[in-house]
Backbone as a printed PyTorch tensor [residue, N CA C, xyz], in Angstrom:
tensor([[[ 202.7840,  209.3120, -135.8800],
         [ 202.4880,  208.7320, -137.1820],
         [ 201.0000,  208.8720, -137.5010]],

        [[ 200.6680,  208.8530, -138.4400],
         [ 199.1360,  209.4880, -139.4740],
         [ 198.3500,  207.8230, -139.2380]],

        [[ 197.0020,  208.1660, -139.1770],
         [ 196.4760,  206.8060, -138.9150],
         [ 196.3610,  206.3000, -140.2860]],

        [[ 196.8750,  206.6230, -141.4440],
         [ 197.1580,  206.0080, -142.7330],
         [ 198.2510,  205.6410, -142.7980]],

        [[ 199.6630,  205.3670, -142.0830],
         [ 200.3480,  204.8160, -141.9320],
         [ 199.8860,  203.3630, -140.9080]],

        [[ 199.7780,  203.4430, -140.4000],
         [ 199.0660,  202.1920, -139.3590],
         [ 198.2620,  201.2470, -140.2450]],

        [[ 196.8140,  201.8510, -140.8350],
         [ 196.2190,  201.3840, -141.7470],
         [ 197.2340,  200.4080, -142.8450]],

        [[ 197.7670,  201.3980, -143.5740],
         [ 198.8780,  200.5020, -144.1440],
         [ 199.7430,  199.3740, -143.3650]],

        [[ 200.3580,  199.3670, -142.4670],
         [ 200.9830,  198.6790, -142.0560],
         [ 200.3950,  197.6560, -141.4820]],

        [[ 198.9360,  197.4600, -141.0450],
         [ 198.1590,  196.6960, -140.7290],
         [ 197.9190,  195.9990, -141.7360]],

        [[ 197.4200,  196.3520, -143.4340],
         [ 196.9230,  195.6800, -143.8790],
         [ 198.6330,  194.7870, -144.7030]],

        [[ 199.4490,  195.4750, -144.9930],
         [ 200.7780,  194.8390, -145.3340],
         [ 201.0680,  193.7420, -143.9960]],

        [[ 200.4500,  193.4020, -143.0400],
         [ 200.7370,  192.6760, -141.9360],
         [ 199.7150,  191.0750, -141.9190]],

        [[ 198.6400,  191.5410, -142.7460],
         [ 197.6450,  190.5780, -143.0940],
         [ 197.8110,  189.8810, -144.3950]],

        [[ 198.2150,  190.6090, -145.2840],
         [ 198.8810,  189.8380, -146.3300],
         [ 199.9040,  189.0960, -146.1880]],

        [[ 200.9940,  189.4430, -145.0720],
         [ 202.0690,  188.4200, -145.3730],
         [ 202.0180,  187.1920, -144.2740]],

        [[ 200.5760,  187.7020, -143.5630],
         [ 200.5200,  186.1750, -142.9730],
         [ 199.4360,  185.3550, -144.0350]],

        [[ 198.5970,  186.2230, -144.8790],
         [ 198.1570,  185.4760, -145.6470],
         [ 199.0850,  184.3960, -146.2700]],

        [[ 200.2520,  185.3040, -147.2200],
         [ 201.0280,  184.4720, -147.9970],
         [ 201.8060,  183.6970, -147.0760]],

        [[ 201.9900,  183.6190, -146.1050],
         [ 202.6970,  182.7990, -145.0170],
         [ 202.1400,  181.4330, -144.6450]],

        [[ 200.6360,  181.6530, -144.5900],
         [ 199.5600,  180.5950, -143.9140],
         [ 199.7750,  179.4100, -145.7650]],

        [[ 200.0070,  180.1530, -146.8940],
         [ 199.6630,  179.6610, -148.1650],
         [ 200.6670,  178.7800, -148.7180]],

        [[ 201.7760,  179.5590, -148.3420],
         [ 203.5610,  178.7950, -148.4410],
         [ 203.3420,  177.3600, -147.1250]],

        [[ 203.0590,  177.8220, -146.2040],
         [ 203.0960,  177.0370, -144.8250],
         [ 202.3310,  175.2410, -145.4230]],

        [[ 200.9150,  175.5050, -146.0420],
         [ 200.2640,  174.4200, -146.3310],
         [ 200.5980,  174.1970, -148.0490]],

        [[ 201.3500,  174.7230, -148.7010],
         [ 201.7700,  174.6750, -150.0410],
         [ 201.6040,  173.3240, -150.2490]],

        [[ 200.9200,  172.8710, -151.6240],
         [ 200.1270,  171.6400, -152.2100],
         [ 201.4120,  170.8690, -152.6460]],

        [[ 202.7280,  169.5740, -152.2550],
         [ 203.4700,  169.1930, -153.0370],
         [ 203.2010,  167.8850, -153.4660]],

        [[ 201.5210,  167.7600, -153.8650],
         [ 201.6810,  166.0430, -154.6290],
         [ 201.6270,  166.1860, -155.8780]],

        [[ 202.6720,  165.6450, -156.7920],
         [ 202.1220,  165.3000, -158.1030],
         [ 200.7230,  164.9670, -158.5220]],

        [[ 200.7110,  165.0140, -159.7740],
         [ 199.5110,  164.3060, -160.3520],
         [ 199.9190,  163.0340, -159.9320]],

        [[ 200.2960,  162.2320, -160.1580],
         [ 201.1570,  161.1140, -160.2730],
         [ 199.6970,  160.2230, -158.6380]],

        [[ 200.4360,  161.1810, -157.8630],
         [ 199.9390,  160.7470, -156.2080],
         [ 198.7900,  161.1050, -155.9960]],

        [[ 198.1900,  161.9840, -156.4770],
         [ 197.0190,  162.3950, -156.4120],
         [ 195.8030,  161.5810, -157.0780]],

        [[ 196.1620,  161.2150, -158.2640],
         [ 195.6530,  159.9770, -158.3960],
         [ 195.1650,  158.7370, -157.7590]],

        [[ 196.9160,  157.8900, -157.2230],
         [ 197.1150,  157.0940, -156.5650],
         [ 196.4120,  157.5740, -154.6320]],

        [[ 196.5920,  158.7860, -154.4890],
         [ 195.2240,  158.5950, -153.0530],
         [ 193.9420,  158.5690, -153.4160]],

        [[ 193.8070,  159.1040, -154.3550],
         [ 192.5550,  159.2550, -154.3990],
         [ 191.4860,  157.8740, -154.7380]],

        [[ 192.3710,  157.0960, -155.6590],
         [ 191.8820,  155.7700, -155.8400],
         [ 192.0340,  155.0320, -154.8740]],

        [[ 193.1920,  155.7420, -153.8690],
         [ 193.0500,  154.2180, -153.1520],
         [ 192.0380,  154.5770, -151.8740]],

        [[ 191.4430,  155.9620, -151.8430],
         [ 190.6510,  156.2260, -151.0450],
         [ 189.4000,  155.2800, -151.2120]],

        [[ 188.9400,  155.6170, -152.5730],
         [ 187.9810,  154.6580, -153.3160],
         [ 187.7310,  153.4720, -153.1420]],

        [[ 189.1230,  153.0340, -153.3210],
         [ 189.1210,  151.3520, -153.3560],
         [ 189.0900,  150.8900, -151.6670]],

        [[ 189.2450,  151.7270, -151.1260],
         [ 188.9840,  151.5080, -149.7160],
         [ 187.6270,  151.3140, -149.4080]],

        [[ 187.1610,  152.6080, -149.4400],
         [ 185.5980,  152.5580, -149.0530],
         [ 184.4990,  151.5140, -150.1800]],

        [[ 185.2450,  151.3100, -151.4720],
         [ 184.4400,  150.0580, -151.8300],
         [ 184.3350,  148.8410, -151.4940]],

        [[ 185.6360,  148.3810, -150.5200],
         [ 185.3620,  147.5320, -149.9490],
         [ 185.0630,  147.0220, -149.0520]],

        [[ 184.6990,  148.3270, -148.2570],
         [ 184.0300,  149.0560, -146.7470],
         [ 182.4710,  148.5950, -147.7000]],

        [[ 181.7870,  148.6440, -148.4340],
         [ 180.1990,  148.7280, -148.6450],
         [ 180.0200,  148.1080, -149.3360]],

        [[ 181.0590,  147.2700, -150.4110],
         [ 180.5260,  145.5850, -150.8790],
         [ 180.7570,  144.6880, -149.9780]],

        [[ 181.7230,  144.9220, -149.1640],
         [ 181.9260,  143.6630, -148.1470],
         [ 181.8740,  142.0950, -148.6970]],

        [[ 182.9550,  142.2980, -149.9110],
         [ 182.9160,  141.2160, -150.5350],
         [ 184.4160,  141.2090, -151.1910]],

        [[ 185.4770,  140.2160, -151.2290],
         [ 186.5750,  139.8060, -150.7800],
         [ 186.9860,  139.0570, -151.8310]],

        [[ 186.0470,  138.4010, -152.9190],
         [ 185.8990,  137.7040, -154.2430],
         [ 187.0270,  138.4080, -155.3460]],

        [[ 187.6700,  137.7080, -155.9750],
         [ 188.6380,  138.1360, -156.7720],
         [ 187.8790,  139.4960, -157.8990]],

        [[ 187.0240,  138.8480, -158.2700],
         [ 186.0650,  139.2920, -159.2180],
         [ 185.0900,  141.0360, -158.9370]],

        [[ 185.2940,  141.1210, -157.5420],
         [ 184.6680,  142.3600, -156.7860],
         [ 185.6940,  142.8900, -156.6260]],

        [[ 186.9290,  142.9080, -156.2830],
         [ 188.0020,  143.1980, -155.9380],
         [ 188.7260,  143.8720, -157.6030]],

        [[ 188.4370,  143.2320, -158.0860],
         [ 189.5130,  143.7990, -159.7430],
         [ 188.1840,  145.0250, -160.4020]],

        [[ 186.9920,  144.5800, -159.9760],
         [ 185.8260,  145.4890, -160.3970],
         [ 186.0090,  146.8440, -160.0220]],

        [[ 186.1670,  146.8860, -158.5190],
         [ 186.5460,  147.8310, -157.5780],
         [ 187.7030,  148.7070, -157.9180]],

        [[ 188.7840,  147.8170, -158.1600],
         [ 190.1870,  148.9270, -158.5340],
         [ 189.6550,  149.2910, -160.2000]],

        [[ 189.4990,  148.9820, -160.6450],
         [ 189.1460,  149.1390, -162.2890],
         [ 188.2000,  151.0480, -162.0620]],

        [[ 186.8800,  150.6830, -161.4320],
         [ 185.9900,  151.7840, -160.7580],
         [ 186.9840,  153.3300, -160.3240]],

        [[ 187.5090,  152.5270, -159.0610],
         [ 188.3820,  153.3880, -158.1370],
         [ 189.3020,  154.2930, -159.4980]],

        [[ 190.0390,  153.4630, -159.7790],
         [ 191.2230,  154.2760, -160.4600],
         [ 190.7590,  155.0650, -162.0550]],

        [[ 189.3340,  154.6740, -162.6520],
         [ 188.5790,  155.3010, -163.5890],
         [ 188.3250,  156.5120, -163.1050]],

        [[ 187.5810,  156.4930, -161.5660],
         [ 186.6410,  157.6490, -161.1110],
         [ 187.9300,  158.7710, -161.0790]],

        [[ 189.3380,  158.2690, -160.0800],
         [ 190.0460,  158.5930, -159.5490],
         [ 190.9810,  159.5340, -161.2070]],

        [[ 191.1150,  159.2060, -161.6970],
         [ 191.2100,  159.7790, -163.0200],
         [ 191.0440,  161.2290, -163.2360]],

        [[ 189.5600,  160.9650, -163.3990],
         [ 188.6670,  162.5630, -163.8840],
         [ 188.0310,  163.2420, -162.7010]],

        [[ 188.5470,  162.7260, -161.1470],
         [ 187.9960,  163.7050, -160.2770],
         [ 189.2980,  163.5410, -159.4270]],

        [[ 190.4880,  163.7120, -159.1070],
         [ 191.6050,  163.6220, -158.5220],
         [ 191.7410,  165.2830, -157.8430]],

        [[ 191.4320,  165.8470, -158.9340],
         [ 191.5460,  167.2980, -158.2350],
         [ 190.7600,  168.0610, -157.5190]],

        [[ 189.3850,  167.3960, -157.9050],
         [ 188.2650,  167.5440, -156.5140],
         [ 188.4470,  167.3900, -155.3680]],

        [[ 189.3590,  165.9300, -155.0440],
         [ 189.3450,  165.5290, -153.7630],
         [ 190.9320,  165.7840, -152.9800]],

        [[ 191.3290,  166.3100, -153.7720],
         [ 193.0290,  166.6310, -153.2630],
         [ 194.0290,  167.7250, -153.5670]],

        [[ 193.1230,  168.6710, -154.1820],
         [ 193.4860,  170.1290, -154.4880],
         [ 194.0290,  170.7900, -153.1420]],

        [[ 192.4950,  170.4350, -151.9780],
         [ 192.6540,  171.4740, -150.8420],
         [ 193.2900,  170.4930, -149.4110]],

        [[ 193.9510,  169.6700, -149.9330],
         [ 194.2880,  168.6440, -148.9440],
         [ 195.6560,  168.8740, -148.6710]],

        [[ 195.8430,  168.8780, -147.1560],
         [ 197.2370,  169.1420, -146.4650],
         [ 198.1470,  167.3260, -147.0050]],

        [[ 198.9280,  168.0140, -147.2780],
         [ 199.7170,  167.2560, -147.9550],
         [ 201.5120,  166.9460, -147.2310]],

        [[ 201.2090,  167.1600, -146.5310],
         [ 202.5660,  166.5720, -145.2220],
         [ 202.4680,  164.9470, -145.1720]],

        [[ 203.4810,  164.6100, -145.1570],
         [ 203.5220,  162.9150, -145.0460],
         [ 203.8840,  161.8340, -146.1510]],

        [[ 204.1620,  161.1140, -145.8830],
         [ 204.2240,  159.7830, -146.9230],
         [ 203.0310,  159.5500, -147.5710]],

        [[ 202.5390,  159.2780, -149.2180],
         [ 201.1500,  159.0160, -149.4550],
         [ 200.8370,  157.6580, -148.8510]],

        [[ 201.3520,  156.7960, -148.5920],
         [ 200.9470,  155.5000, -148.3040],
         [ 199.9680,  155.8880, -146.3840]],

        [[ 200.9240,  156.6560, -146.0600],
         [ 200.2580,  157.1830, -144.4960],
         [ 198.8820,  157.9860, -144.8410]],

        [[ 198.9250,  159.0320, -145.7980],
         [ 198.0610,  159.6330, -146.0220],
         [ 196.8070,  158.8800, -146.4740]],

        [[ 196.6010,  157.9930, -147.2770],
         [ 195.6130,  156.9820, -147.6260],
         [ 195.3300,  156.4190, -146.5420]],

        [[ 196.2170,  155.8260, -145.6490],
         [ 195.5530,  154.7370, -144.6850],
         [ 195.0090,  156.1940, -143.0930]],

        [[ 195.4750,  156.9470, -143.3220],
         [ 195.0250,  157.9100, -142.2050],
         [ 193.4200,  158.5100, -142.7370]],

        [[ 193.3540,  158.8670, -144.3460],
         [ 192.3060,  159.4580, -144.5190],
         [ 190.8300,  158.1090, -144.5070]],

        [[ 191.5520,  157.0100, -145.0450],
         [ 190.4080,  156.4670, -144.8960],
         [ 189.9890,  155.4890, -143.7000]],

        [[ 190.9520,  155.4850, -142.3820],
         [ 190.9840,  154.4470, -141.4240],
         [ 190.4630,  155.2010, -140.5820]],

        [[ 191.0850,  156.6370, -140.0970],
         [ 190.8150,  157.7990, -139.2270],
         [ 190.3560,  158.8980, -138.8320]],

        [[ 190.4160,  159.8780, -140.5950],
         [ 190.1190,  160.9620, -140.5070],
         [ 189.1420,  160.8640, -140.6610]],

        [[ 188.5150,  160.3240, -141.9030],
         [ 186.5240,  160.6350, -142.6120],
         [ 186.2380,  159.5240, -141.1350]],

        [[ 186.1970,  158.5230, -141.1270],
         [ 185.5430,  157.5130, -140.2710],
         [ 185.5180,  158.7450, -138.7020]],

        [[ 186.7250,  158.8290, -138.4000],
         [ 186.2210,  160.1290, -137.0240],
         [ 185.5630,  161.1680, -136.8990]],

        [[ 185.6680,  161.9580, -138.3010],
         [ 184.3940,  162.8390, -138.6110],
         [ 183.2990,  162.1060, -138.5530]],

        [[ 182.9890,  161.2050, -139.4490],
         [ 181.5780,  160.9630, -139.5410],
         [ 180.8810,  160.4750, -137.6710]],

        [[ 182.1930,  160.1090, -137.5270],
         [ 181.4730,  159.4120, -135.9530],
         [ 181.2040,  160.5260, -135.4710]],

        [[ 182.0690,  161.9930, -134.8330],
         [ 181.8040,  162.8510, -134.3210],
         [ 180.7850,  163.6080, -134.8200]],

        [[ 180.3060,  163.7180, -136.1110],
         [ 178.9900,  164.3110, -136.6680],
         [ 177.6440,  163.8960, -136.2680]],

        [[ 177.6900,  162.4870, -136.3390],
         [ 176.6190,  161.5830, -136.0030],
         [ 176.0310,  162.0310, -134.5970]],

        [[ 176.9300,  161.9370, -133.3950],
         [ 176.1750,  162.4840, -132.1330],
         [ 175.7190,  163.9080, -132.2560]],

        [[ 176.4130,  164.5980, -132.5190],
         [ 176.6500,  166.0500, -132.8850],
         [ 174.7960,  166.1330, -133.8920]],

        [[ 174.7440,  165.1610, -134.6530],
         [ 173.2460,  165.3940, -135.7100],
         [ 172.2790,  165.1080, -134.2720]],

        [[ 172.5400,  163.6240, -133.1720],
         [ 171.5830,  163.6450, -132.3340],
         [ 171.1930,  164.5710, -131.7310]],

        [[ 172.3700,  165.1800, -131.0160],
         [ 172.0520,  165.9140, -129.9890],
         [ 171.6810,  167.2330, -130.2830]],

        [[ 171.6550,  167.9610, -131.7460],
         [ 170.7280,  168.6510, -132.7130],
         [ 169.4480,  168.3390, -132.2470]],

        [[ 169.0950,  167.2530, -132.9220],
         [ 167.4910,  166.4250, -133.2050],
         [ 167.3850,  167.0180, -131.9160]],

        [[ 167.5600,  166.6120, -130.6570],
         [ 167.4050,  167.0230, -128.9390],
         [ 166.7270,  168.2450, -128.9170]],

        [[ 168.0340,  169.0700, -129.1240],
         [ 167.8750,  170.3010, -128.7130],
         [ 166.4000,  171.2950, -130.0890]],

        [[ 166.6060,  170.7340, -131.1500],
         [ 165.3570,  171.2840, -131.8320],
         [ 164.1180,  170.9820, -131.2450]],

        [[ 164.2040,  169.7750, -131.3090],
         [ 162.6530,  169.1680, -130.6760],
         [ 162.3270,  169.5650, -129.5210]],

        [[ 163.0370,  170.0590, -127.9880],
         [ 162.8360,  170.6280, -127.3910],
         [ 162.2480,  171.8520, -127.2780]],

        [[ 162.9610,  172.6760, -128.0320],
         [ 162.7110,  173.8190, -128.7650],
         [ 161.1880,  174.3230, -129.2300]],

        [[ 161.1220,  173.4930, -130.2220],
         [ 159.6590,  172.8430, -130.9480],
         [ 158.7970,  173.1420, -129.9530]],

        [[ 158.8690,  172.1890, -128.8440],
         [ 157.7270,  171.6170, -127.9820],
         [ 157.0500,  172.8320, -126.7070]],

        [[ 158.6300,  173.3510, -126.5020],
         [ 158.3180,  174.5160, -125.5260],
         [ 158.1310,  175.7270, -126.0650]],

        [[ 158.0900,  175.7720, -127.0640],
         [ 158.5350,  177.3800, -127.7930],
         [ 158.8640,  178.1940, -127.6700]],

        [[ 160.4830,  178.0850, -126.9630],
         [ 161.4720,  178.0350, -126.6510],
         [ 162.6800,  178.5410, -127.7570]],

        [[ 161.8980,  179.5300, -128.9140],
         [ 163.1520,  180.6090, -129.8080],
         [ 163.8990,  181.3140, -129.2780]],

        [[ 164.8570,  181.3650, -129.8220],
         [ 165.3440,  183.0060, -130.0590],
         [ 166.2310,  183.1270, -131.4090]],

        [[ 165.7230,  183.3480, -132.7930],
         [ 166.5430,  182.9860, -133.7810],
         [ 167.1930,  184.1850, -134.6350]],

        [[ 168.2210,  183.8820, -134.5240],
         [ 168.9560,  185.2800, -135.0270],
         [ 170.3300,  184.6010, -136.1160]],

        [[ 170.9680,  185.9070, -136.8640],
         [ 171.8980,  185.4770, -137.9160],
         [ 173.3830,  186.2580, -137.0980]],

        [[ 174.2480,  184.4140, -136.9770],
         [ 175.1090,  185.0290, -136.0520],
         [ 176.7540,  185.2520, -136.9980]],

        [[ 177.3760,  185.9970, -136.7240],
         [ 178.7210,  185.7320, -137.5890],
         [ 179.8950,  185.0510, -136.8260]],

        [[ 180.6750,  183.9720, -137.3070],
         [ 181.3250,  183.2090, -136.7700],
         [ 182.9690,  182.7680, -137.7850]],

        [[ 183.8290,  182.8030, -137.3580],
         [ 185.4000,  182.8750, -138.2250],
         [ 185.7500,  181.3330, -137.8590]],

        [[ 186.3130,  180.8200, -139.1520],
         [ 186.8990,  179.6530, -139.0990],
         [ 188.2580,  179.7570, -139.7310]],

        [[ 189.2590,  179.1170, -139.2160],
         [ 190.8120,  179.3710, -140.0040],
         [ 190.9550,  178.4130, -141.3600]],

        [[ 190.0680,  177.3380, -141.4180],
         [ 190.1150,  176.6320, -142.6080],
         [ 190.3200,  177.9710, -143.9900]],

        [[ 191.3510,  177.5960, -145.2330],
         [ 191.0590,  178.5930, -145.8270],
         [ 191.0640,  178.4120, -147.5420]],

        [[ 191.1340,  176.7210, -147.3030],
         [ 190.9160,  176.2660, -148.9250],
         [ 189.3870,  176.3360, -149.3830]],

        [[ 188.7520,  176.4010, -150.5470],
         [ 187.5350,  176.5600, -150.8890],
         [ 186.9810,  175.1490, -150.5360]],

        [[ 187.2680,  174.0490, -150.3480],
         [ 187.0060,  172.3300, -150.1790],
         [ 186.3070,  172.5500, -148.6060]],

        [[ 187.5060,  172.7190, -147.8230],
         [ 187.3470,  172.6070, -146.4620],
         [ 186.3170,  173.5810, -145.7300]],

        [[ 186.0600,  174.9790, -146.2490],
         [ 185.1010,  175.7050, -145.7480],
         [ 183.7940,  175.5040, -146.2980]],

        [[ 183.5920,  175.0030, -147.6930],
         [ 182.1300,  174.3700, -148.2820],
         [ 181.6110,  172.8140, -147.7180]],

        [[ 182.5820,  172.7510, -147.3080],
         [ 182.5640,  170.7640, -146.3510],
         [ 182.0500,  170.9340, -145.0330]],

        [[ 182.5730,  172.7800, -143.9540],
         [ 182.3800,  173.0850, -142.7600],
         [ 180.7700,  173.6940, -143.0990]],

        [[ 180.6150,  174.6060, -144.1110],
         [ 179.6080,  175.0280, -144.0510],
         [ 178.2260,  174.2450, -144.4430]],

        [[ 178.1440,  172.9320, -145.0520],
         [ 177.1750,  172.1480, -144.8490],
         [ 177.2080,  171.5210, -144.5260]],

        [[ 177.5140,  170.8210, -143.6060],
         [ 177.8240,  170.0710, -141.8310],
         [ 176.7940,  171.0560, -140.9280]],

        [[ 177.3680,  172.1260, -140.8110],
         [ 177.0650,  173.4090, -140.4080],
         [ 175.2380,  172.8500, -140.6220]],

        [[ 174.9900,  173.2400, -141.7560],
         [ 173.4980,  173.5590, -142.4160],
         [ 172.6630,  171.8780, -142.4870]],

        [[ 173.4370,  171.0120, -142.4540],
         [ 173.1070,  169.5890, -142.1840],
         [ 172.7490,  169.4260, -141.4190]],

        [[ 173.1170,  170.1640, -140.3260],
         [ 172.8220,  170.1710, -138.2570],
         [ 171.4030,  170.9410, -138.2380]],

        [[ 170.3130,  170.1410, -137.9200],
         [ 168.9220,  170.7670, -137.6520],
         [ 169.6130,  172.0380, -136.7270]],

        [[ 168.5260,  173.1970, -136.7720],
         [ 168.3520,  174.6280, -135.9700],
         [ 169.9850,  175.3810, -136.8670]],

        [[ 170.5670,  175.1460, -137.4560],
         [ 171.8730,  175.9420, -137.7350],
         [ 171.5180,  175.5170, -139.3580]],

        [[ 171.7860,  176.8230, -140.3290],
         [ 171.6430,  177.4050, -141.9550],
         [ 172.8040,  177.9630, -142.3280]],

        [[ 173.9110,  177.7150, -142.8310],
         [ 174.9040,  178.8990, -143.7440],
         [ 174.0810,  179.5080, -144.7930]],

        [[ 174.1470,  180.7050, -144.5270],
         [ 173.5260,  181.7420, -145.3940],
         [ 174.7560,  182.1960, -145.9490]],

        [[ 176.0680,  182.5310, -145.8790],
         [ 176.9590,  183.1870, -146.4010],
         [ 178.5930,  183.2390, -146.0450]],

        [[ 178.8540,  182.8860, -146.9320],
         [ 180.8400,  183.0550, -146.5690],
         [ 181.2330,  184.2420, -147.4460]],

        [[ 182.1550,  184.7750, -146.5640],
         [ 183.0560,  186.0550, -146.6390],
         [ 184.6880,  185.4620, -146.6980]],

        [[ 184.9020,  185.7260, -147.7930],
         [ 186.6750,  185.7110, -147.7130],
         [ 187.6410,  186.7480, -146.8130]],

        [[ 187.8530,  186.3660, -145.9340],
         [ 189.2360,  188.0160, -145.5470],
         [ 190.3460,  187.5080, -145.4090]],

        [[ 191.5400,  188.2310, -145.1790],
         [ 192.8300,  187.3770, -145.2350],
         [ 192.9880,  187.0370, -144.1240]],

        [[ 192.0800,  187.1300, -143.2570],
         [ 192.7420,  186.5520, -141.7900],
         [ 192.2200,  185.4460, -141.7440]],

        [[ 191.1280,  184.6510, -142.7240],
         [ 190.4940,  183.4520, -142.9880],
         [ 189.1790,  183.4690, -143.4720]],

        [[ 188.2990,  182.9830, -142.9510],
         [ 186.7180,  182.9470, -143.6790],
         [ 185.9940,  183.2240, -142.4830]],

        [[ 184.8660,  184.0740, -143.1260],
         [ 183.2700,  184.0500, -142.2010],
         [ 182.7950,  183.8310, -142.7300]],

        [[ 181.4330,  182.7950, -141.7600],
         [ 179.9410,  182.4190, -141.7950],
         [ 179.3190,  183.2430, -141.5150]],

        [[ 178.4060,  183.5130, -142.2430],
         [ 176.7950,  183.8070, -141.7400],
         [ 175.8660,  182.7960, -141.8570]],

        [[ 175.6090,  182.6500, -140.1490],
         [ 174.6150,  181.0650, -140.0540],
         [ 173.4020,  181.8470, -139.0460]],

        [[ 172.3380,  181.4220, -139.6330],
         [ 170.9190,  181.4030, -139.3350],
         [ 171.0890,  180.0340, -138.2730]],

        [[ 170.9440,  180.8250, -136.6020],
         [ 170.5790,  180.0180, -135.2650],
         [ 169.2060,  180.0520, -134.8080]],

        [[ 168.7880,  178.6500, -134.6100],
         [ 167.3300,  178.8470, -134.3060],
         [ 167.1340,  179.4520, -132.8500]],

        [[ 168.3630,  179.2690, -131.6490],
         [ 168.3360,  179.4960, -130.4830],
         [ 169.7210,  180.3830, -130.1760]],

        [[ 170.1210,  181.4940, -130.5150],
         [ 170.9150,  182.6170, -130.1480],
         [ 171.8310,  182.6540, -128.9160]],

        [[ 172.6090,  182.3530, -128.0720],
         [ 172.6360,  182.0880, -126.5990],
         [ 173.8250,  182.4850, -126.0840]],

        [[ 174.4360,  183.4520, -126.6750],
         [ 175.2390,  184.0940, -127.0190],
         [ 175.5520,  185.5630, -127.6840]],

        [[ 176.0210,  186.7740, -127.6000],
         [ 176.4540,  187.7130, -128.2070],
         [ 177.7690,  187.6310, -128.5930]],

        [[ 178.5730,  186.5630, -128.5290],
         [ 179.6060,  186.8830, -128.5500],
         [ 180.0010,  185.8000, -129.4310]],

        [[ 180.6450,  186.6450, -130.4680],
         [ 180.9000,  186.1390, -132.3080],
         [ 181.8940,  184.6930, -131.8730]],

        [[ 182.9000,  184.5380, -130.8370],
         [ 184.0000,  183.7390, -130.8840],
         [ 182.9500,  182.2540, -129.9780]],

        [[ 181.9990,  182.7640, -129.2950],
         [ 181.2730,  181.9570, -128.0440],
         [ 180.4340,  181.1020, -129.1990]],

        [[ 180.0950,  181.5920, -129.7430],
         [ 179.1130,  181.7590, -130.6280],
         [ 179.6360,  180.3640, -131.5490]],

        [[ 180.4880,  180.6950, -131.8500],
         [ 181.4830,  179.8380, -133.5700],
         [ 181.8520,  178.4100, -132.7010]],

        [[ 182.0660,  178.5000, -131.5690],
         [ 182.5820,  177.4080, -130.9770],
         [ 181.2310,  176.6550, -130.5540]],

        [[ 180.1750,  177.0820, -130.4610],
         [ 179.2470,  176.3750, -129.8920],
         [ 178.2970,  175.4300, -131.1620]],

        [[ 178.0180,  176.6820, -132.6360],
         [ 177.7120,  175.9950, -134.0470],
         [ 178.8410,  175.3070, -134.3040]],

        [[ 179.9350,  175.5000, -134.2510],
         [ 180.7030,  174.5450, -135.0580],
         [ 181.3170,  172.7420, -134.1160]],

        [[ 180.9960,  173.2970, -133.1060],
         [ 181.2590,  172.1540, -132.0690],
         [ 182.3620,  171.3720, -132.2560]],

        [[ 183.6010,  172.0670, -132.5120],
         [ 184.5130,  171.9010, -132.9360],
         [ 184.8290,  170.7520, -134.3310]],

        [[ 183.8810,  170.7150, -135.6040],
         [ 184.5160,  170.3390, -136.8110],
         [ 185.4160,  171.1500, -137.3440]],

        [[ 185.6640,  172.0170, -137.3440],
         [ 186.3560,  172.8560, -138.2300],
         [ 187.6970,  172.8000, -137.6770]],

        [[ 187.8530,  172.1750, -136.7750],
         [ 189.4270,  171.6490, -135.6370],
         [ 189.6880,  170.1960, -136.6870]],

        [[ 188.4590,  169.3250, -136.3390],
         [ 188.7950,  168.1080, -137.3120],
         [ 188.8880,  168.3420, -138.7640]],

        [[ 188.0040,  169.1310, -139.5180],
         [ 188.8220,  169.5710, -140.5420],
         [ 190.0430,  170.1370, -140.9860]],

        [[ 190.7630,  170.7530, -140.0700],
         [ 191.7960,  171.6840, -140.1650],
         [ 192.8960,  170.2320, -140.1430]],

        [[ 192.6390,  168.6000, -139.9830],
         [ 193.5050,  167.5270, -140.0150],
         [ 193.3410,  167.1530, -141.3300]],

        [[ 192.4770,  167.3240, -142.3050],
         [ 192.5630,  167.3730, -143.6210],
         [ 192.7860,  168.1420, -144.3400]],

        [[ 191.8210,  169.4220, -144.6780],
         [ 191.8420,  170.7470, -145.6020],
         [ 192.9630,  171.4940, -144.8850]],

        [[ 193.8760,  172.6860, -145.7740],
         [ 194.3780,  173.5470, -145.2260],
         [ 193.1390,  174.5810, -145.1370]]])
């Protein structure tokens, strides 16, 4: 067989896991629900940061929540895996998922600060632009990975690439320590893009 048969059959092999990966996480919430998480995401975390229990804060709050939740519903739930009961989905996104990200980010920012300042002190470079693949493949979830990414002192997203087998980074490393693109992705991404892959498709 002609290596333009192969070619073909390779790339007809990437498309239908594309459309496979797309059917697989297919979006089924109404408007209806999309709404209703999204406010009640809201109304969650408002009462996570008024910390106030008053009838009067409480009706303020849902009034807020379900206004905001309105005219930005599709911001926050376009690229969202959508398996489950919404009532699970609300109490998972706002009890488990963001609250475990943010915890796992937080050390993840220290132990950054560490390793830069070390860096700093000994002068101790080696900074190079490394390329790294993540399977996240909604536009939400890879712009959420890639400034996390660039949030983390010594690590920059300079660039995402669409392909159908998923997305690449190009991230500016202040310390290189690695040649190897897969060694590489696992060590910048320190596995968020695993905890994202429990929200974003």
């Amino acid at each position: 067989m002609s290596k333009m048969h192969f070619y073909l059959r390779e790339r007809v092999d990437r498309i239908k896991a594309k459309v496979e990966a797309e059917l697989k996480y297919e979006k089924t919430l109404t408007k209806g629900q999309k709404i209703v998480l999204t406010s009640g995401v809201l109304f969650l975390y408002w009462i996570i940061l008024s910390s106030s229990f008053e009838l009067f804060s409480i009706l303020i709050g849902l009034v807020i929540s379900l206004g905001v939740s309105i005219f930005t519903y599709e911001l926050f739930t376009k690229d969202i895996r959508s398996k489950g009961h919404l009532i699970e989905r609300i109490l998972s996104f706002s009890l488990i998922y963001i609250p475990e990200l943010i915890f796992i980010y937080v050390f993840r920012l220290i132990e950054a600060n560490v390793n830069v300042a070390k860096h700093v002190i000994f002068m101790d470079i080696n900074p190079g632009i490394v390329k790294i693949k993540t399977d996240l493949r909604s536009d939400m979830g890879v712009t959420v990975l890639a400034n996390l990414i660039t949030l983390t002192p010594g690590t920059l997203t300079l660039d995402v690439k669409k392909t159908l087998e998923g997305n690449i980074l190009y991230v500016h490393w202040i310390d290189v320590k690695t040649f190897s693109s897969e060694r590489a992705g696992n060590l910048i991404k320190g596995g968020l893009d695993t905890w994202l892959e429990r929200i974003f498709w």
